[in-house]
C-alpha positions in Angstrom: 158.9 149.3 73.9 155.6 147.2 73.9 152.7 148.4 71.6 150.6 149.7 74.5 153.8 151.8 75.8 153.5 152.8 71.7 149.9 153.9 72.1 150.9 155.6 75.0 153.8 157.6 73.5 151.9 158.6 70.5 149.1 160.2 72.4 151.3 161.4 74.8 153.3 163.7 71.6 149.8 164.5 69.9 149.1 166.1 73.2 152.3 167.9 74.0 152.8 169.4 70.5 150.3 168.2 68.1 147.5 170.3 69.1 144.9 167.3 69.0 144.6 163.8 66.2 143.5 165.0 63.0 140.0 163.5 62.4 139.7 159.9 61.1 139.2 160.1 58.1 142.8 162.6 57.8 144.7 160.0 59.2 143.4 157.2 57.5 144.1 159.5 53.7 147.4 160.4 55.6 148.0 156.0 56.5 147.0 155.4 52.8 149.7 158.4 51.4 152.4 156.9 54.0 151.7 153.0 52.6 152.3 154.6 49.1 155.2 156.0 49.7 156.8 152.9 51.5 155.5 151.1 47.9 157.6 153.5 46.2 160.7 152.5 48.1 159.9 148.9 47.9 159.1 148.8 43.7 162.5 150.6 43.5 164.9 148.2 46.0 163.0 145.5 45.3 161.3 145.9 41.9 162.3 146.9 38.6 162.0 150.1 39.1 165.7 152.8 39.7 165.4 155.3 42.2 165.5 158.8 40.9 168.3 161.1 41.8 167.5 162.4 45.4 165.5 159.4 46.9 166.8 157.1 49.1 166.2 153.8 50.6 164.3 154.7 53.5 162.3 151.9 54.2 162.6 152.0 58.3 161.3 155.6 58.4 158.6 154.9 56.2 157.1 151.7 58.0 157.7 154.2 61.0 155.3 156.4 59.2 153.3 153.7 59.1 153.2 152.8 62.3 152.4 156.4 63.9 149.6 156.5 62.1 148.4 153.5 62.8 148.8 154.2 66.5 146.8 157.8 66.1 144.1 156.0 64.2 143.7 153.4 67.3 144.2 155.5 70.4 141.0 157.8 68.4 138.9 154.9 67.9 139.7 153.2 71.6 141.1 149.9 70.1 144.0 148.6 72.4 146.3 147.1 70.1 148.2 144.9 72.2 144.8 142.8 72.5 143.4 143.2 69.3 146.9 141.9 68.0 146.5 138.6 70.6 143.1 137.9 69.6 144.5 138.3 66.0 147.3 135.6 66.6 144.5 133.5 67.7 142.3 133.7 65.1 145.2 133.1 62.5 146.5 130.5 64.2 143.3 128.5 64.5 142.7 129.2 61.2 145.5 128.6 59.1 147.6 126.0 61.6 147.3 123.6 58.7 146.8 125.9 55.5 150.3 127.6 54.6 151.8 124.0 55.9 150.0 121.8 53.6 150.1 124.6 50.6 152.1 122.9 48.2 153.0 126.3 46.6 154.9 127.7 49.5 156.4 124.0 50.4 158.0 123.1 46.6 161.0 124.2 45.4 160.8 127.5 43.2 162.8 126.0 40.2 159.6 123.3 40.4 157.5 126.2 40.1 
């Protein structure tokens, strides 16, 4: 599935059974509750944090979460993603063609660190 087939599926669903997009500022409170809860899951696999009896590793579903809303939040503001995202390679790549290469933190060897 491409992005713009995503966008198209997303709007397609909040049509069909969502009623309409919750305003803007809903999804972007409801993109900001999703990123936390995919923190959760993260500071628990990957931190030094347990998880609690009854949570899982869910990390798929909640970048999935993520990702939905994302979507609403650009079909409601008219932003095609599968552009924006070119013109975003672009830009990073003209920017920072040279910067991670030549960054002597990323090239050395951790134990040097």
């Amino acid at each position: 599935m491409t992005i713009e087939e995503a966008q198209k599926e997303v709007d397609q669903w909040i049509n069909t059974y969502g009623v309409r997009y919750f305003n803007e500022l809903t999804n972007m409170t409801i993109l900001t509750e999703e990123v936390g809860e995919l923190a959760r899951v993260m500071a628990r696999k990957y931190g030094d944090q347990s998880f609690k009896e009854g949570e899982k590793d869910n990390i798929a579903d909640e970048l999935t979460d993520i990702l939905w809303v994302l979507l609403c939040i650009a079909n409601q503001t008219g932003v095609d993603l599968t552009k924006s995202f070119k013109d975003n390679l672009v830009k990073k790549t003209q920017r920072d063609n040279k910067r991670h290469i030549s960054n002597h933190k990323l090239n050395s060897n951790k134990d040097e660190q």
